[in-house]
C-alpha positions in Angstrom: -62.3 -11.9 119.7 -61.0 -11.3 116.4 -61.0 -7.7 114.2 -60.9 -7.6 111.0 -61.0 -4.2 109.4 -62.0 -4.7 105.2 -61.1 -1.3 103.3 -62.4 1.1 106.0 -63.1 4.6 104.5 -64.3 7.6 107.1 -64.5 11.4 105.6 -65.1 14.9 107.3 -65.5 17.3 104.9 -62.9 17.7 102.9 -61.0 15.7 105.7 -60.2 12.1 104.8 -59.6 10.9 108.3 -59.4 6.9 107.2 -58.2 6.1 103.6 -58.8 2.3 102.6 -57.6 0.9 105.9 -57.7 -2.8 106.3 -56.2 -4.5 109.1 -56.2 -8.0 111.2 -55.9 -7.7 115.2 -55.2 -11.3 115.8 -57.5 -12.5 119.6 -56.1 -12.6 122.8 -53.1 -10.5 122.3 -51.9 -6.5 123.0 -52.1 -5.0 118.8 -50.9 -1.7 118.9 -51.8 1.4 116.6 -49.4 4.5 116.4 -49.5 7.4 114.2 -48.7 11.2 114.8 -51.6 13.7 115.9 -54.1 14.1 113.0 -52.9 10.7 111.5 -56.7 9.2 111.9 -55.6 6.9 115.1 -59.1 8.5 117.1 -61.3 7.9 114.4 -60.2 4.4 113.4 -60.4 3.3 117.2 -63.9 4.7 116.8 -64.8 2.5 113.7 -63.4 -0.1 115.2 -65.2 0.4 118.6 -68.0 0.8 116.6 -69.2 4.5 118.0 -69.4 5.5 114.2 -70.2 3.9 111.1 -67.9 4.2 107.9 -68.5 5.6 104.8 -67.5 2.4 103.0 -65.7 -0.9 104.0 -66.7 -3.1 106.9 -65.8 -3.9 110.2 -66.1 -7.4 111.4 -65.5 -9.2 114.3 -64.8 -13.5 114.3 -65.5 -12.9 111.1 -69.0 -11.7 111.7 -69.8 -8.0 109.8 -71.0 -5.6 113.2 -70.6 -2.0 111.0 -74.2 -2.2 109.8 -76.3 -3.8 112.8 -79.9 -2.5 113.7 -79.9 -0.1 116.4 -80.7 -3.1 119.4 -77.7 -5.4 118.3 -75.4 -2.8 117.9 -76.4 -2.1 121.9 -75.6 -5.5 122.7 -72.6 -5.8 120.5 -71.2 -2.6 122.1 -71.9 -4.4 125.7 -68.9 -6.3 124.8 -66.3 -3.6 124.7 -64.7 -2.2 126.9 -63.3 1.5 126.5 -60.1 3.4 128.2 -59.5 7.0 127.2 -56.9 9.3 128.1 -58.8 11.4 130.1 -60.8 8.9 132.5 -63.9 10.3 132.0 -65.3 9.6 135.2 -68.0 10.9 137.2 -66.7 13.1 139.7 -70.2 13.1 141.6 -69.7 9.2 142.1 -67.4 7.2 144.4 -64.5 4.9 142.4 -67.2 2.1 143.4 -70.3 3.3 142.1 -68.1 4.8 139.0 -67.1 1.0 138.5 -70.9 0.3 139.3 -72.2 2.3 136.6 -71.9 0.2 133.6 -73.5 -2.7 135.3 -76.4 -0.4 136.5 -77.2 0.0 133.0 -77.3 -3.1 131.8 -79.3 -4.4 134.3 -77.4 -6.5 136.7 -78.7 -7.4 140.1 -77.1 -5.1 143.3 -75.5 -7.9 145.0 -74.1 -9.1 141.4 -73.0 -5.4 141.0 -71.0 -5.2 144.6 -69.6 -8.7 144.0 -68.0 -7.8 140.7 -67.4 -4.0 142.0 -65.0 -5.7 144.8 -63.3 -8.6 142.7 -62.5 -5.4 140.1 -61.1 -3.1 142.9 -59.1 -6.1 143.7 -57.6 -6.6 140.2 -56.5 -3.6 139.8 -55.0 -3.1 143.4 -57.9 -0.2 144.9 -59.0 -2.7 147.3 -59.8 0.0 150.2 -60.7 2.7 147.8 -64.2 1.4 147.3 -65.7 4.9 149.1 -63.3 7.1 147.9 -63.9 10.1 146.3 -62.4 11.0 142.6 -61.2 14.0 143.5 -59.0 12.2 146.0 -57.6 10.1 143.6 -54.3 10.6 141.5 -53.9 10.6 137.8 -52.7 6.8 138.0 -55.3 5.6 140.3 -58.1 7.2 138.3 -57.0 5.2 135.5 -57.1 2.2 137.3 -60.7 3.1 137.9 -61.3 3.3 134.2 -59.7 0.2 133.8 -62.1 -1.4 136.0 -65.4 0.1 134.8 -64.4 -1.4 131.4 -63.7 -4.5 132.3 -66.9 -4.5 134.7 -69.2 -6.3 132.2 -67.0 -8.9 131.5 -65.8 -7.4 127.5 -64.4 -9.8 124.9 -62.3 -6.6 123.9 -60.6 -3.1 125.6 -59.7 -0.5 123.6 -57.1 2.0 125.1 -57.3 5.9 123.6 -54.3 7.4 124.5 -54.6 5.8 127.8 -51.5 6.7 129.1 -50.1 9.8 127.7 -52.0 11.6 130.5 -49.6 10.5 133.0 -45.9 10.8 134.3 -43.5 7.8 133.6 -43.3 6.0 136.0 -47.0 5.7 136.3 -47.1 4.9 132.6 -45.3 1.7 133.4 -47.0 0.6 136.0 -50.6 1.0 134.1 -49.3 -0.8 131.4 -48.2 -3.9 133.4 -51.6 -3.5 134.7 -52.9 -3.7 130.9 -50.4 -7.1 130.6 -51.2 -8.9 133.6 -55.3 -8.5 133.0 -54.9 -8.9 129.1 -53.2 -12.6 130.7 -56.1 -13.0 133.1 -59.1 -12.1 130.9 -57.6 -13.8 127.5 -58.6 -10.0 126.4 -58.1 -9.0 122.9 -56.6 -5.7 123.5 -56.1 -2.8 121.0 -53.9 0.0 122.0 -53.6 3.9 120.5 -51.0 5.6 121.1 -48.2 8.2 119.8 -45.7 6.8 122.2 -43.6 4.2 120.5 -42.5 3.4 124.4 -45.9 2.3 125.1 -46.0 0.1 122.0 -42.4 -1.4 123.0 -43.1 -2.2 126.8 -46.7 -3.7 126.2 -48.1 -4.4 122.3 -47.3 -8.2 120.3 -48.2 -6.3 117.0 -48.0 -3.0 115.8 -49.6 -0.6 113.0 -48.0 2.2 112.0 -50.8 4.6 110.8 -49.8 8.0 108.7 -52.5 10.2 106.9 -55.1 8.0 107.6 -53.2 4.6 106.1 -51.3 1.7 107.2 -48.0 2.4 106.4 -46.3 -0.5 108.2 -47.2 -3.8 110.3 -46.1 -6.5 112.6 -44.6 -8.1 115.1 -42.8 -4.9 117.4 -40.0 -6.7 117.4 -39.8 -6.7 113.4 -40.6 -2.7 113.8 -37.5 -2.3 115.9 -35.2 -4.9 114.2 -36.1 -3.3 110.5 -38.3 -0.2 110.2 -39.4 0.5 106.4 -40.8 3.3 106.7 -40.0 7.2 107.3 -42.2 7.3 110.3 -41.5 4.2 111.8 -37.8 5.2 111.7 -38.7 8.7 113.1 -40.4 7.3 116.2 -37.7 4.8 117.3 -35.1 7.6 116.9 -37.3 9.8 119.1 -37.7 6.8 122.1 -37.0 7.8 125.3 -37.4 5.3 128.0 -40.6 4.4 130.8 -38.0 2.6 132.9 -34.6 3.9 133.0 -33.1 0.3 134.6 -33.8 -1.7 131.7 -33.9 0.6 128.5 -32.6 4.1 127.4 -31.4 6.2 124.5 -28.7 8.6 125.4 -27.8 11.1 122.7 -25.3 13.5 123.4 -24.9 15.7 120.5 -27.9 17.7 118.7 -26.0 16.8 115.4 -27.5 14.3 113.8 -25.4 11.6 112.8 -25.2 10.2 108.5 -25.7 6.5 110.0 -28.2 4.6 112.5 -27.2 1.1 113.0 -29.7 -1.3 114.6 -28.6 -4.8 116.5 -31.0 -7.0 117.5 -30.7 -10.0 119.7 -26.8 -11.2 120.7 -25.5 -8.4 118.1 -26.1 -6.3 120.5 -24.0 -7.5 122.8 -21.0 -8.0 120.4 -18.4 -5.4 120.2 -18.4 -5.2 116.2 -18.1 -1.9 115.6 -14.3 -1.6 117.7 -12.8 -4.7 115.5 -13.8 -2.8 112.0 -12.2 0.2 113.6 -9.3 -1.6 114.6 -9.3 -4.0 111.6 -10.0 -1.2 108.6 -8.8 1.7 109.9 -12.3 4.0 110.4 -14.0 6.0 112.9 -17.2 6.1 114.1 -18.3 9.4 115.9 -21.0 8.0 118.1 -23.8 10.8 118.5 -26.4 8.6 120.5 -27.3 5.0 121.3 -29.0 2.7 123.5 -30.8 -0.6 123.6 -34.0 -1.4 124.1 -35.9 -4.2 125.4 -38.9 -5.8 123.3 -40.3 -8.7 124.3 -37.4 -9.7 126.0 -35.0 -9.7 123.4 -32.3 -6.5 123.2 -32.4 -4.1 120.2 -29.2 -1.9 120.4 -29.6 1.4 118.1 -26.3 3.7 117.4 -26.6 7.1 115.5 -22.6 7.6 114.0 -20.9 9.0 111.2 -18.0 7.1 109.9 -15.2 8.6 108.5 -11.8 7.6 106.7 -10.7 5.9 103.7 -13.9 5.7 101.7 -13.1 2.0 100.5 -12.6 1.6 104.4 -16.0 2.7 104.9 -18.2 1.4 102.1 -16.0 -2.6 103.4 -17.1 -1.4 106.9 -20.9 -0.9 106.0 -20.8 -4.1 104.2 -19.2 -6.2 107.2 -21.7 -3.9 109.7 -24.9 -5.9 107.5 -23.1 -9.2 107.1 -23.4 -9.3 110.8 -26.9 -9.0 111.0 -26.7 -5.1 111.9 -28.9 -3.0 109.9 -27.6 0.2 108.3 -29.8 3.3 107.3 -27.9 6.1 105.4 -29.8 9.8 105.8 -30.8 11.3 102.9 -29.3 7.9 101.5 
């Protein structure tokens, strides 16, 4: 399935919680949404879930409009989508089973249908013996994985993950979000992800939105975002990325000065040791502050926070010969 938001417009008050957002989420693929707190990420996923109705614009999906459907299609349409929120929102007086169950209960599905598909979910998302168990017994990662599968129970052509991992540690993070991957692979799932952690949109989304006071500010592939941010807040998240899996990707900053330059590399720049032949060649000095590289998508995005210092016609030639190889150069306060 397709989305296609058309000048979406939600209010509160005084609150303008979604200002003239439109927006393509392309099928079968991971399209991520981040935004600070109070940016208007939980009330867009809610348009676009359709659990409210906006005050102007439209919502469609495969190019059919589903904002304004009579109350009975609007129940079937919703019997499509699947939901993950951050805090699980299971029943605690249920079994992860009959929590999977549930959904299938309501919608009418025969008992031995419902144990089938209770057993094949368990199975996907690696409970297999934890049909009886009790929710209290389960951890924060394995409750998730519950969620997961009472989503996916009645078979959506869409999940929409709220915040589905910033309840949890790591290490869990990762592992529920190669969950997310492998299913999204399985299930040809169109998946829509929100989320203030720019690691979650880096280890699992194909597209990203950056969302800031209830617009789009910035959209794409990720691996655009990370190769040339163009906004303020897009620039502010990567600089704040920390790392789900310390093997393959970290940032590393060891001063709390922040540094006049961030230099990005992307792909074999990253690997190329540039910045010690313009030292050596013109004579400057870069005061590394932090660093890292990341890996999107399997390519590696190097980022370097420096100053450089020295002859200023050594430095402006240096910058230059920095972008001529491919490395992007942002200036604070530039």
């Amino acid at each position: 399935m397709q989305i296609r938001l058309d000048n979406l417009e939600r209010s509160y008050g005084k609150v303008h919680a979604v200002d003239g957002i439109s927006l393509f989420v392309p099928q079968n693929r991971i399209f991520g949404i981040i935004g600070r707190s109070g940016a208007g990420k939980s009330t867009l996923v809610r348009l676009m879930s359709l659990l409210e109705t906006p005050d102007s614009g439209q919502v469609l999906y495969d190019d059919r409009r589903v904002d304004n459907l009579t109350k009975q299609d609007l129940i079937a349409q919703r019997r499509k989508i699947g939901m993950i929120f951050q805090n699980f929102n299971l029943f605690s007086s249920r079994t992860a089973g009959q929590n999977i169950a549930y959904p299938m209960e309501i919608c009418g599905y025969q008992k031995s249908q419902i144990e089938t598909r209770v057993q094949e979910l368990l199975n996907l998302v690696g409970l297999e013996d934890r049909n009886d168990a009790p929710i209290s017994t389960l951890s924060g990662g394995q409750k998730q994985r519950v969620a997961i599968a009472r989503a996916l129970a009645c078979k959506p052509e869409v999940l929409f993950c709220d915040e589905a991992t910033s309840a949890l540690d790591p290490q869990t993070t990762k592992s529920i979000l190669e969950l997310i991957k492998d299913i999204q692979k399985k299930m040809n799932l169109t998946v829509v992800m929100i989320t203030h952690q720019m690691e979650v949109v880096r280890d699992a989304c194909d597209f990203v939105a950056v969302l800031d006071n209830g617009r789009i500010v910035e959209e794409g592939t990720v691996k655009e975002l990370f190769a040339h941010p163009k906004t303020d807040v897009s620039k502010d998240f990567l600089s704040h990325l920390t790392t789900v899996d310390a093997d393959r990707s970290s940032m590393v900053f060891w001063s709390n000065v922040p540094g006049r330059y961030t230099l990005r590399f992307a792909g074999a720049t990253a690997d190329s040791p540039v910045i010690s032949e313009l030292a050596r060649q013109y004579g400057v000095v870069f005061n590394i502050r932090g660093g890292g590289i990341q890996h999107v998508g399997g390519d590696d995005f190097g980022t370097l926070i420096c100053d450089i210092s020295g002859d200023p016609q050594a430095v402006k030639v240096s910058i230059e010969k920095l972008k001529e190889n491919n490395i992007v150069v942002e200036e604070a306060n530039a």
